[in-house]
N, C-alpha and C positions, 0 to 999 in steps of 0.2 A: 553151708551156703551163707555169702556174706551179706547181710539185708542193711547195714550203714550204706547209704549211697557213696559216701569217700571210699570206706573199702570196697565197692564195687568198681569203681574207678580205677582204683591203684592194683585188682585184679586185673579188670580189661587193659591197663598200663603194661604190666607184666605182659602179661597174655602178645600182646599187640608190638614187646619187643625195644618197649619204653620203660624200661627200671629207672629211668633217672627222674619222670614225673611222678611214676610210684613211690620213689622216697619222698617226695617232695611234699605228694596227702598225707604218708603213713607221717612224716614230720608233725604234719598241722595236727594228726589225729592223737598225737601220742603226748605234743605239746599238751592239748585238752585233759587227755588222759591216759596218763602212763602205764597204769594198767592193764591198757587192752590188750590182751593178751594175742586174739588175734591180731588186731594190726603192726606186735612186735615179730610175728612171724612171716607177714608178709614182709614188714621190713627186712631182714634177715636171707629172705628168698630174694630181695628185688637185689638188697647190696650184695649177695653173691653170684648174680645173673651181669653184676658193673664190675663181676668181678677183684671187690674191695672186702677181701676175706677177711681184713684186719677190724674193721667197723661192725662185720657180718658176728665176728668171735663177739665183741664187745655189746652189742646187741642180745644176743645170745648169752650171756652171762647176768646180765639186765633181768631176761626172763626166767631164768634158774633161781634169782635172787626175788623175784615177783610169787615162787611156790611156797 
């Protein structure tokens, strides 16, 4: 469960069928702190939901490189 009110956002974003505002926090959230692990994986869920597999890989490798 996500308790940052931005990642509660950029779920109900998702959720709600708006991936493009949900990059938009997980962006603000990750500019702050790159490590958050969850909000690279919502990132990752919303750019595959815009359908930008290419961004969603490079994401995705970001957080392989964060373990």
């Amino acid at each position: 469960m996500t308790t940052h009110p931005e990642l509660q956002r950029a779920v109900s974003a998702i959720k709600g069928g708006r991936p493009d505002v949900a990059v938009n926090l997980l962006n603000g959230i990750l500019a702050k702190q790159a490590s958050d692990v969850q909000a690279r994986w919502l990132l990752i869920r919303a750019l595959e939901n815009l359908e930008r597999q290419d961004l969603a890989l490079t994401e995705l490798h970001k957080l392989l490189l964060l373990q």
